[in-house]
DSSP file (Angstrom, degrees, kcal/mol; ACC not computed):
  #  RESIDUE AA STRUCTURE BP1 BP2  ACC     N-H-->O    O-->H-N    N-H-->O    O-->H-N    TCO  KAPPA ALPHA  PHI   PSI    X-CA   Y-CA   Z-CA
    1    1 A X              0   0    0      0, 0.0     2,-0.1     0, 0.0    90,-0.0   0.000 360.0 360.0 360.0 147.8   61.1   56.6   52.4
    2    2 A X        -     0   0    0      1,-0.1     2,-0.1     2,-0.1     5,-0.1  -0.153 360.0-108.6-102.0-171.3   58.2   57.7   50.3
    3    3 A X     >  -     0   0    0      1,-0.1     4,-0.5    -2,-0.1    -1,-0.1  -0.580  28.2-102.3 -97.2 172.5   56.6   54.9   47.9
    4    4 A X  H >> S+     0   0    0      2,-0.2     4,-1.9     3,-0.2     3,-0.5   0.806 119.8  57.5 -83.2 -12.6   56.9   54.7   44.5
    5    5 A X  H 34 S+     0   0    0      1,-0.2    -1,-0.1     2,-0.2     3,-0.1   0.966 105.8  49.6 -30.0 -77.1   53.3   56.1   44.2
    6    6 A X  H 3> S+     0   0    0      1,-0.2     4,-0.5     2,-0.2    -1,-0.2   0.255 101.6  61.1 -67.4   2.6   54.1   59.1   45.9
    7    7 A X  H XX S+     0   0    0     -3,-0.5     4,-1.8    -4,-0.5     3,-1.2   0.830 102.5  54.7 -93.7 -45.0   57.1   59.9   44.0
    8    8 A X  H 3X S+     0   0    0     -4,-1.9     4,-0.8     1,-0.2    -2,-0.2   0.373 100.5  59.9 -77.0  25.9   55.2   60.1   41.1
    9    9 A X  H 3> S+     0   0    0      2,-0.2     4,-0.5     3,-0.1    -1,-0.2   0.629 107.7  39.6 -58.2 -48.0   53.3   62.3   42.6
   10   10 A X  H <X S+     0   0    0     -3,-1.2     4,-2.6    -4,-0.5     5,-0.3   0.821 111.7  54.6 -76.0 -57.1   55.7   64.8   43.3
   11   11 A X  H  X S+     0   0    0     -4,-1.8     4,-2.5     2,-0.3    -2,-0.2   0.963 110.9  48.1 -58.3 -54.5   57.4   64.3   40.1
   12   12 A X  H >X S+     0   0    0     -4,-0.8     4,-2.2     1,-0.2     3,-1.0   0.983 117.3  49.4 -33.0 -54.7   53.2   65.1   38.1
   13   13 A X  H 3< S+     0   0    0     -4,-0.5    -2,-0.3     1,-0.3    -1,-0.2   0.778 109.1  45.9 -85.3 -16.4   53.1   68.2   40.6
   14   14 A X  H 3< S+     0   0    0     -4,-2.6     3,-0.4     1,-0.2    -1,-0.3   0.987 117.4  48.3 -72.5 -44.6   56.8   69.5   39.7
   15   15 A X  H X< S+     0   0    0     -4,-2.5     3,-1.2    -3,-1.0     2,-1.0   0.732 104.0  54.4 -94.3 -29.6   55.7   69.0   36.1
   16   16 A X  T 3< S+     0   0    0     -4,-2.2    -1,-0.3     1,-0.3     3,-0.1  -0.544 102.5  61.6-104.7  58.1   52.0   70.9   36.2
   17   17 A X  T 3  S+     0   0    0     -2,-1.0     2,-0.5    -3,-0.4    -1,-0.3  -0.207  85.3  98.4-136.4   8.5   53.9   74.2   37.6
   18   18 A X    <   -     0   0    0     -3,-1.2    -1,-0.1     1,-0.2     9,-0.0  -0.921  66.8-159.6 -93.4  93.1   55.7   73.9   34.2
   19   19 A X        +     0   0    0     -2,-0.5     2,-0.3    -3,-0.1    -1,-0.2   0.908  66.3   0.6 -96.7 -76.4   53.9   76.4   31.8
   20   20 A X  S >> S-     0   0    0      1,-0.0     4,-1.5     4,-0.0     3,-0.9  -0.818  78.2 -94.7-121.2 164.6   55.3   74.5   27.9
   21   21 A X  H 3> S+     0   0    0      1,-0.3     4,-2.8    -2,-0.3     5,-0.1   0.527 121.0  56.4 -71.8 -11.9   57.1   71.9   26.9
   22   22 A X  H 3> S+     0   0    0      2,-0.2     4,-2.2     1,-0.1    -1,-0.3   0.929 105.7  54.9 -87.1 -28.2   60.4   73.8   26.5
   23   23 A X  H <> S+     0   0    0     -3,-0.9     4,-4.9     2,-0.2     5,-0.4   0.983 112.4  45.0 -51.6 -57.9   60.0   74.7   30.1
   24   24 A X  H >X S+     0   0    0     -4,-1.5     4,-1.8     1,-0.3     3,-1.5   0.963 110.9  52.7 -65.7 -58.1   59.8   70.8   30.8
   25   25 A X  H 3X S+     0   0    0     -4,-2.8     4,-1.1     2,-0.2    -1,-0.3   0.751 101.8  52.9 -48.9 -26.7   62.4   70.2   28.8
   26   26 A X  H 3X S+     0   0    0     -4,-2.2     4,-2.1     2,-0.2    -2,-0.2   0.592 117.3  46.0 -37.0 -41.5   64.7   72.7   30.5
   27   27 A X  H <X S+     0   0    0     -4,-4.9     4,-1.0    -3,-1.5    -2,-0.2   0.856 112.1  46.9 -78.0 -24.7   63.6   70.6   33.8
   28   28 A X  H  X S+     0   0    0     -4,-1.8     4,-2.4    -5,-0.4     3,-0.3   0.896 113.7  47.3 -73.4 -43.7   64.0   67.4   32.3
   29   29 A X  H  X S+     0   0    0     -4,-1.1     4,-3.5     1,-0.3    -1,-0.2   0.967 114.7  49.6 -69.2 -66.3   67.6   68.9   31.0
   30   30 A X  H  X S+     0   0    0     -4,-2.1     4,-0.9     1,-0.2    -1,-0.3   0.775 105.8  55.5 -58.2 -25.9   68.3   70.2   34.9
   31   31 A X  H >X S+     0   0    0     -4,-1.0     3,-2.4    -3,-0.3     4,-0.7   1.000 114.9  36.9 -68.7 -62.2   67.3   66.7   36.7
   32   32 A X  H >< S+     0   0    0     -4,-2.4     3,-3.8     1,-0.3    -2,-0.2   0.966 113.2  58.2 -58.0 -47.5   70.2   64.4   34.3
   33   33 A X  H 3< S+     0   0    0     -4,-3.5    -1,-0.3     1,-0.2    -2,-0.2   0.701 105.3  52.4 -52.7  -9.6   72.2   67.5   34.8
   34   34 A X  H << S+     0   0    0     -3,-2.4    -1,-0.2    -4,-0.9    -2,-0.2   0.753  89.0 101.2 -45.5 -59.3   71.6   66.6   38.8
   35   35 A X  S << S-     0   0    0     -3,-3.8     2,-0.3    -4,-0.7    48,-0.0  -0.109  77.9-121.3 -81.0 176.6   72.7   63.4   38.5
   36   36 A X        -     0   0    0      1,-0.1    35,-0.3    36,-0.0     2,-0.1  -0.687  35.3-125.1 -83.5 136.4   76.3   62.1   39.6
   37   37 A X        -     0   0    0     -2,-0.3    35,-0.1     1,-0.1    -1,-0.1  -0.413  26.5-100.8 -72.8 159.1   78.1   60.6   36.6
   38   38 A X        -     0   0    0     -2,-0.1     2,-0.4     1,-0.1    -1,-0.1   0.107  38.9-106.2 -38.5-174.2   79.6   56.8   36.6
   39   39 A X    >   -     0   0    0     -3,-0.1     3,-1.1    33,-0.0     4,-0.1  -0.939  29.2-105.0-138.8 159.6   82.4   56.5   37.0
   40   40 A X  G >  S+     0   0    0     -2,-0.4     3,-0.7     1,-0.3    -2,-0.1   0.621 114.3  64.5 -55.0 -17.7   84.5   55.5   34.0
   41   41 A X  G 3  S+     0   0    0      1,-0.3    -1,-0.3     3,-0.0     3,-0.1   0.915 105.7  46.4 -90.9 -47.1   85.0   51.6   35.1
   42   42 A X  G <  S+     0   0    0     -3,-1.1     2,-0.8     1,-0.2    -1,-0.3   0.507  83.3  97.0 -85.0  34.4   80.8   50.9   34.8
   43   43 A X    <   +     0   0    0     -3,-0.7     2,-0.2    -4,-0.1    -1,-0.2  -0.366  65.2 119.0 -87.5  62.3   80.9   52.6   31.5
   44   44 A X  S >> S-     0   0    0     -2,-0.8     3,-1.1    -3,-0.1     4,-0.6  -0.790  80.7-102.0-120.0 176.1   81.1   48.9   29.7
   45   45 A X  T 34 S+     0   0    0     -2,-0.2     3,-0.4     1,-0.2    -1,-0.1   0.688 119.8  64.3 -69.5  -5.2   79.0   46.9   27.3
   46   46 A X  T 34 S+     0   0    0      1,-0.1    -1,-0.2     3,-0.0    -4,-0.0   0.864 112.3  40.4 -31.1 -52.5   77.6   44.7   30.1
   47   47 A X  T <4 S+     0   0    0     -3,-1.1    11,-0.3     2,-0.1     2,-0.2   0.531  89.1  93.1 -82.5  -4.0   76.0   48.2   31.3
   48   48 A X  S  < S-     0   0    0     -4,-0.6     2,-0.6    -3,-0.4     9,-0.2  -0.468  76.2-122.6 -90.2 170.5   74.9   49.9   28.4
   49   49 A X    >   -     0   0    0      7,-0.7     3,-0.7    -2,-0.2     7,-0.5  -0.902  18.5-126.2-107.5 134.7   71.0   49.2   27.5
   50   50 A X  T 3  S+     0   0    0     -2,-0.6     3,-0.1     1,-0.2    78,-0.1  -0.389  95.5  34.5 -68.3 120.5   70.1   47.8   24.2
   51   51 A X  T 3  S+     0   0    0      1,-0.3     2,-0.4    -2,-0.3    73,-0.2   0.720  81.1 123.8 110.8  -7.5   67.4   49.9   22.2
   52   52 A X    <   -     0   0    0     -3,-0.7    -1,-0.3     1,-0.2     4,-0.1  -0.784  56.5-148.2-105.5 129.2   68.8   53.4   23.7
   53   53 A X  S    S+     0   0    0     -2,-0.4     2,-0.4    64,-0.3    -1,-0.2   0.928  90.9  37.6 -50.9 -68.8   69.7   55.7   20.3
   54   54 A X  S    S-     0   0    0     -3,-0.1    -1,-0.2     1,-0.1     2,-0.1  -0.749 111.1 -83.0-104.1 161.5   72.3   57.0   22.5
   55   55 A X        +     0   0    0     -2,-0.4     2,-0.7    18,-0.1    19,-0.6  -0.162  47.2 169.8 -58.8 115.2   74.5   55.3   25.3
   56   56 A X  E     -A   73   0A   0     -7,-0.5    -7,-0.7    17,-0.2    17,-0.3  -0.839  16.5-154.5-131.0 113.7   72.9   54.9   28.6
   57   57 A X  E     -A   72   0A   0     15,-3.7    15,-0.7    -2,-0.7     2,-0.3  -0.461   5.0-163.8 -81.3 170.9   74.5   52.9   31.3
   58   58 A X  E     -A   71   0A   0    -11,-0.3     2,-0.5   -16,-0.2    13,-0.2  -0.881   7.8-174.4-164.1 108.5   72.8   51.3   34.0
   59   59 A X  E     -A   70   0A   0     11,-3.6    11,-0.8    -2,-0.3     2,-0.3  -0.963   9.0-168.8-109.2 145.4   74.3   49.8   37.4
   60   60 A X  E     +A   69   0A   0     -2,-0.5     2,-0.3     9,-0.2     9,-0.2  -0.975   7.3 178.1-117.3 106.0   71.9   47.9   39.7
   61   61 A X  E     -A   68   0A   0      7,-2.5     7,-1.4    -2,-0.3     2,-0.2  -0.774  23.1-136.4 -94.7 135.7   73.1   47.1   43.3
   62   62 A X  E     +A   67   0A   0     -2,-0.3     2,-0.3     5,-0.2     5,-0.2  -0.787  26.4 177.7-102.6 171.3   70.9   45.2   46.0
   63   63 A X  E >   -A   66   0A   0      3,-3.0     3,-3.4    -2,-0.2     2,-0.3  -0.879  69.2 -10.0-154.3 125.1   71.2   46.8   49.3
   64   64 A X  T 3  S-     0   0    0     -2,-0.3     3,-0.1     1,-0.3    29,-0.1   0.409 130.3 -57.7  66.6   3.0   69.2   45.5   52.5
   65   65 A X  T 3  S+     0   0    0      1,-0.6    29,-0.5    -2,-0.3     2,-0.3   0.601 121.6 107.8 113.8  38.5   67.3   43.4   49.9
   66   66 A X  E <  S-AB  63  93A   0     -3,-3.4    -3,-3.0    27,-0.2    -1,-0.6  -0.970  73.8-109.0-136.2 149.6   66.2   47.0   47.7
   67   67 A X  E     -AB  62  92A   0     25,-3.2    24,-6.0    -2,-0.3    25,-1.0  -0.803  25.4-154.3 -98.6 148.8   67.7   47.7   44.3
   68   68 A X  E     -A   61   0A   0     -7,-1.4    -7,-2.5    -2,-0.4    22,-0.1  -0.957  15.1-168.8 -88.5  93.2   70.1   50.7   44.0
   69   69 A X  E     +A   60   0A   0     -2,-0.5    -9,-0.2    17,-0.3     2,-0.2  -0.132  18.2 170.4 -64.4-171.9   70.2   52.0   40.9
   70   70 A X  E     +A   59   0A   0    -11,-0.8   -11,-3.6   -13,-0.1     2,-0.2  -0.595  15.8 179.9-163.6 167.4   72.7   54.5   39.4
   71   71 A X  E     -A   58   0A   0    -35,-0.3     2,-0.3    -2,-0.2   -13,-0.2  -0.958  11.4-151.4-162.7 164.0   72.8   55.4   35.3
   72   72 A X  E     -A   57   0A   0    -15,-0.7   -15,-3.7    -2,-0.2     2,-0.3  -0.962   5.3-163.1-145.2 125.6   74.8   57.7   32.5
   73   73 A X  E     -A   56   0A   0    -17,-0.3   -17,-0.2    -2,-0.3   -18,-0.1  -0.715  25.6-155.0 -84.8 143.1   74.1   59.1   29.5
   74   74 A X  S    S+     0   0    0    -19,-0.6     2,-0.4    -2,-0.3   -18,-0.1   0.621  94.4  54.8-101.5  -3.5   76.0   60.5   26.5
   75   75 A X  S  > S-     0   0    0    -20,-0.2     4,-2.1     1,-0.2    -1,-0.1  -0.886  79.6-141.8-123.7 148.7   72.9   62.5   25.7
   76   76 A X  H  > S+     0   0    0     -2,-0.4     4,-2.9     1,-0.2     5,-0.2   0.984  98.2  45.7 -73.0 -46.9   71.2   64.8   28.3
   77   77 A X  H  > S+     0   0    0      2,-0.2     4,-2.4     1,-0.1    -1,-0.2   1.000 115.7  51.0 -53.0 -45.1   67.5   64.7   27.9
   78   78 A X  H >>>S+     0   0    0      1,-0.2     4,-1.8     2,-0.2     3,-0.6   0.886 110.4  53.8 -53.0 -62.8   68.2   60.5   27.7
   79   79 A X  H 3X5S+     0   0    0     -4,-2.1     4,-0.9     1,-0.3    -1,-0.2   0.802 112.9  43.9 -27.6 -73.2   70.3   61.6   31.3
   80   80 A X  H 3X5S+     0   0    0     -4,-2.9     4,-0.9     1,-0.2    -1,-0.3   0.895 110.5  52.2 -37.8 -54.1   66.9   63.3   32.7
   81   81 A X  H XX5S+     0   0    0     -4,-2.4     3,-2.8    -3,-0.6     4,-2.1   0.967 112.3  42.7 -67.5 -63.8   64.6   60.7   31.6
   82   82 A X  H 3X5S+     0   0    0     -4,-1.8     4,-1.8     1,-0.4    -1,-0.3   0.722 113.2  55.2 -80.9 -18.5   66.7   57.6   33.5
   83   83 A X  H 3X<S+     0   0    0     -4,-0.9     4,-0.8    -5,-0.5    -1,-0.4   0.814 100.6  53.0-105.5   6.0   67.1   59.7   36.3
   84   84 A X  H XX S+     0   0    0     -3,-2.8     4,-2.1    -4,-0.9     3,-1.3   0.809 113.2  49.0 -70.5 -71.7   63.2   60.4   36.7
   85   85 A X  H 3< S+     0   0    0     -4,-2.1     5,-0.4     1,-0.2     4,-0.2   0.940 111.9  48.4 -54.4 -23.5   62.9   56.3   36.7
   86   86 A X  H 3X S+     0   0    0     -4,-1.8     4,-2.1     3,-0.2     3,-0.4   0.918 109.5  52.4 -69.1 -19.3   65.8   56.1   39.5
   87   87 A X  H << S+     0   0    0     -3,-1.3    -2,-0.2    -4,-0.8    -1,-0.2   0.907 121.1  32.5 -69.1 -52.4   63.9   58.8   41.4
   88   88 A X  T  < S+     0   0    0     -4,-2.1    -1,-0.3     1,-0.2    -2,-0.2   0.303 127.2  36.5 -72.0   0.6   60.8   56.5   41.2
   89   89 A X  T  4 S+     0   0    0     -3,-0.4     3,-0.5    -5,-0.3   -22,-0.2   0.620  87.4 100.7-156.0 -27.4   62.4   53.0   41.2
   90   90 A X  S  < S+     0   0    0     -4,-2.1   -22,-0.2    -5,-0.4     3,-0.1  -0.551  75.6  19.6 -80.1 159.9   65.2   52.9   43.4
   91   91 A X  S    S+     0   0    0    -24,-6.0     2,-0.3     1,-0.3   -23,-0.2   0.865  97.1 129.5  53.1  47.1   65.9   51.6   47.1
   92   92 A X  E     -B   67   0A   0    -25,-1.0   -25,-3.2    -3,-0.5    -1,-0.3  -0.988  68.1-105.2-131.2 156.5   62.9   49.8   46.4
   93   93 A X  E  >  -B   66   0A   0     -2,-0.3     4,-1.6   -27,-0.2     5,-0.3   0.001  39.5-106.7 -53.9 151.1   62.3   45.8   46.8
   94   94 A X  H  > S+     0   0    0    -29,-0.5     4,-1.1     1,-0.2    40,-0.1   0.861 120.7  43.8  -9.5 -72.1   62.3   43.7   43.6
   95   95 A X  H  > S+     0   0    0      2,-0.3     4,-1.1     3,-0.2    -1,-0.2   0.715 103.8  65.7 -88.7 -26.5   58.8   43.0   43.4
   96   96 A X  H >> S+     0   0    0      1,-0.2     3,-8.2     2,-0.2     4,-1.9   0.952 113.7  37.9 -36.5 -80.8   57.8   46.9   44.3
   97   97 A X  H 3< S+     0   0    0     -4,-1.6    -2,-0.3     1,-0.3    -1,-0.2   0.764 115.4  49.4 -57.6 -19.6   59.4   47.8   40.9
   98   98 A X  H 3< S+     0   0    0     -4,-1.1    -1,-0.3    -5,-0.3    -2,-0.2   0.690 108.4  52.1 -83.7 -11.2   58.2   45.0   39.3
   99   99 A X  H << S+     0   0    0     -3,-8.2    -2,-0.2    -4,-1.1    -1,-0.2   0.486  93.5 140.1 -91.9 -17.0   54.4   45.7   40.7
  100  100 A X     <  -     0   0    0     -4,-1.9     2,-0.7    -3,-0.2   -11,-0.0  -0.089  47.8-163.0 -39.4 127.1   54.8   49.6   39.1
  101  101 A X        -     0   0    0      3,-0.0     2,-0.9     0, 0.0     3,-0.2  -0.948   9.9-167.6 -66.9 109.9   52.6   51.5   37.5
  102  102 A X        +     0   0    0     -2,-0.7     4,-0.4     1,-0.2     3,-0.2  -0.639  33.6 143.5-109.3  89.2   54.8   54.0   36.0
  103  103 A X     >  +     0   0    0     -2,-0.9     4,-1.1     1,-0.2    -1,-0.2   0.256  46.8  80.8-113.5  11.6   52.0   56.2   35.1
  104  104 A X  H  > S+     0   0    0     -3,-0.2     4,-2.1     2,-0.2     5,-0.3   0.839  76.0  70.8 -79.3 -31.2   53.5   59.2   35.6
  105  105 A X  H  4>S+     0   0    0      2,-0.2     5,-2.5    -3,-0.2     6,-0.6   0.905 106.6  41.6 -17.9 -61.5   55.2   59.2   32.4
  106  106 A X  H >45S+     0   0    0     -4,-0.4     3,-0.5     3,-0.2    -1,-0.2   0.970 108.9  60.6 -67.3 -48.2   51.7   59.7   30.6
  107  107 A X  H 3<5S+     0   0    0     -4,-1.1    -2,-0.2     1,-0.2    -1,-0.1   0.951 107.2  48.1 -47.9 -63.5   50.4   62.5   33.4
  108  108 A X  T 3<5S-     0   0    0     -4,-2.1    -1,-0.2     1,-0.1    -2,-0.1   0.526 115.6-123.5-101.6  19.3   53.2   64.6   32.4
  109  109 A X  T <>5 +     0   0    0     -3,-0.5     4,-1.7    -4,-0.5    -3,-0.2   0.645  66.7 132.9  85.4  33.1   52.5   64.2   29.1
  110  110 A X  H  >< +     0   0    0     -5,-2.5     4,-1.4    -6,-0.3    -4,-0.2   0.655  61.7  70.7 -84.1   1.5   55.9   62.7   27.9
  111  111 A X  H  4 S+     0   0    0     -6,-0.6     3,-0.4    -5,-0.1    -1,-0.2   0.986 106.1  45.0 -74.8 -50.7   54.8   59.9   25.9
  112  112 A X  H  4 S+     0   0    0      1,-0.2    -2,-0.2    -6,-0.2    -1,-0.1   0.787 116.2  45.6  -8.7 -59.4   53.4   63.0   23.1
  113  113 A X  H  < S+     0   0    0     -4,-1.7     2,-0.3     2,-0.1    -1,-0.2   0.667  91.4  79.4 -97.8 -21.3   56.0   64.8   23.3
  114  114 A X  S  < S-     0   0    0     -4,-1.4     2,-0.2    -3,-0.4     5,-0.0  -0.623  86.1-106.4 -86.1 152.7   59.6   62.2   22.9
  115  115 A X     >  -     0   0    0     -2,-0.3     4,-2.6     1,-0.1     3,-0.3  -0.474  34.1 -94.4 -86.4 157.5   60.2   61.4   19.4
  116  116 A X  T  4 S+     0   0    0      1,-0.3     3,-0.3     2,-0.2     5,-0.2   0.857 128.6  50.9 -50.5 -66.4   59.4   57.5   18.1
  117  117 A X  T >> S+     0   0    0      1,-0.2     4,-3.5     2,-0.2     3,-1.0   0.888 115.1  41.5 -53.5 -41.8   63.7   56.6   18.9
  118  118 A X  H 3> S+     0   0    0     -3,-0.3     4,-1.6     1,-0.3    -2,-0.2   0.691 113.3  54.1-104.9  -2.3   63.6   58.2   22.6
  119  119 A X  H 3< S+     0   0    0     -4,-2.6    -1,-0.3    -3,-0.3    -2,-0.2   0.157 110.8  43.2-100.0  30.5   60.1   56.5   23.4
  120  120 A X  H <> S+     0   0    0     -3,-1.0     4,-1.9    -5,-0.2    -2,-0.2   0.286 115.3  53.7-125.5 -42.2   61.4   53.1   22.5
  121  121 A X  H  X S+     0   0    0     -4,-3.5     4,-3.4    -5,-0.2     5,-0.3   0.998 105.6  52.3 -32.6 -62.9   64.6   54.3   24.6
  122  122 A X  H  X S+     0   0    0     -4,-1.6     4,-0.9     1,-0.2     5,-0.3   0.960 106.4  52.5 -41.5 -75.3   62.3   55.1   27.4
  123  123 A X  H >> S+     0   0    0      2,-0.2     4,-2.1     1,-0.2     3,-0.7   0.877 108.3  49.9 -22.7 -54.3   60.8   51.4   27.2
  124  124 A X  H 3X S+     0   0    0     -4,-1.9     4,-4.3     1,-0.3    -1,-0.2   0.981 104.1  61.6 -70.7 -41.6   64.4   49.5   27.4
  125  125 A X  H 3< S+     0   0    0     -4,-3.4     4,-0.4     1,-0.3    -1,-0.3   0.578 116.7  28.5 -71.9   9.4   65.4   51.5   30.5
  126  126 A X  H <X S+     0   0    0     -4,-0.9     4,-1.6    -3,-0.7    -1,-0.3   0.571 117.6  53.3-110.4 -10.2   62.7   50.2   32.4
  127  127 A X  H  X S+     0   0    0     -4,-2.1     4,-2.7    -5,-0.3     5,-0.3   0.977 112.5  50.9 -66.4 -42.3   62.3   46.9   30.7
  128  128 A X  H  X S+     0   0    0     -4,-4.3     4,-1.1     1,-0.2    -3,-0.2   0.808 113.9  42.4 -57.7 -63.1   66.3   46.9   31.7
  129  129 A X  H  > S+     0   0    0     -4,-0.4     4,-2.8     2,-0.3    -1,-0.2   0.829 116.5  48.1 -83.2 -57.4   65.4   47.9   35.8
  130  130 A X  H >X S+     0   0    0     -4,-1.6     4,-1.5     1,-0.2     3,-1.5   0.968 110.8  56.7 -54.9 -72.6   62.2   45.2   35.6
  131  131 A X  H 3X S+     0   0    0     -4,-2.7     4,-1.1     1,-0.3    -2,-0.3   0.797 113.0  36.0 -20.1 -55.5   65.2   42.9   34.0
  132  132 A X  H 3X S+     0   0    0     -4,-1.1     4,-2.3    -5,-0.3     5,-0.4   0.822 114.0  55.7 -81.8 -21.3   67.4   43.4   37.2
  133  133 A X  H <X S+     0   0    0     -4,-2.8     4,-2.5    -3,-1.5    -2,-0.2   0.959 108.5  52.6 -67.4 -34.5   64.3   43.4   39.8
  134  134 A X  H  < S+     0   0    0     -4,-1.5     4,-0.4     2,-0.2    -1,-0.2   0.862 114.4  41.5 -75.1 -62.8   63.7   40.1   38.2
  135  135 A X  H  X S+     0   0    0     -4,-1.1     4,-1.9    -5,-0.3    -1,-0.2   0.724 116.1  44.4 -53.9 -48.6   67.3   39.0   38.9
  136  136 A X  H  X S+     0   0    0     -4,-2.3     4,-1.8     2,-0.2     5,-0.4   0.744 109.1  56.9 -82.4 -34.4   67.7   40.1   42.0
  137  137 A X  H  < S+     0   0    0     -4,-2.5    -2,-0.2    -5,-0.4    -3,-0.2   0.777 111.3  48.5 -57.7 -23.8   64.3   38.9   43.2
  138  138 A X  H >> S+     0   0    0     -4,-0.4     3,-1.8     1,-0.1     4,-1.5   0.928 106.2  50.7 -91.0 -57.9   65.4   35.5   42.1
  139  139 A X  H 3< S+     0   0    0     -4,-1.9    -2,-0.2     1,-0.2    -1,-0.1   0.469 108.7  56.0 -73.3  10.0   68.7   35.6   43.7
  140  140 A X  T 3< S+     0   0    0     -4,-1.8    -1,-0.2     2,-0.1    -3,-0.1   0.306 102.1  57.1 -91.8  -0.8   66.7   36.7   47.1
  141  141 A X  T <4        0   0    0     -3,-1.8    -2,-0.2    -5,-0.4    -3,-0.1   0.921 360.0 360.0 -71.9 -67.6   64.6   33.5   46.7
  142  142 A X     <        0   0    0     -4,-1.5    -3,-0.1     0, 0.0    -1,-0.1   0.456 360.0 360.0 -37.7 360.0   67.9   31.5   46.8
């Protein structure tokens, strides 16, 4: 399994073969479209993240003592973006994701480019994931 380092590694180098920002948004667009939706039973208000303009779920599972993410969107770039942080941040330990740099965000220049509402999205879905590492890190303590 690669680290979360090296997945945003890959994820910079996908993004500097991307000519302009509608190209990168086109990729961003193809990743959510990528991901598997929920399924309709974790669509609830437990799951949704606070702070998201549009509705973005978030399940977190531990597994072998790594969290599992999985997530939905009602909007598609928001869909891309959360599935770049699962790429980077799942089926890793607690304290990995809680030790992240997630500095790939800035390398591929998306803090610039999301409007003032979907870069304060961006911010709850990983404060939410730090939220569950946090949780789960404690109840691996126990």
């Amino acid at each position: 399994m690669s680290t979360i380092k090296e997945v945003q590694d890959e994820i910079i180098d996908e993004f500097a073969g991307l000519s302009d920002w509608m190209d990168k948004y086109s990729y961003i667009i193809e990743l959510g479209n990528a991901v598997e939706p929920l399924e309709e039973k974790c669509k609830t208000l437990e799951n949704i993240i606070e702070g998201c303009q549009s509705r973005v779920w978030l399940v977190a599972d531990e597994c072998d003592g790594k969290i599992v993410f999985r997530a939905d969107s009602d909007a598609i770039i928001v869909k891309g973006l959360i599935s770049m942080l699962i790429r980077v941040l799942s089926g890793h330990t607690p304290q990995e994701i809680l030790d992240a740099d997630l500095y790939f965000l800035k390398e591929i220049g998306l803090q610039e480019h999301l409007s003032p509402t979907r870069s304060n999205g961006l911010l709850a879905m990983i404060k939410q994931m730090r939220v569950y590492a946090l949780a789960y890190k404690a109840k691996l303590e126990n």
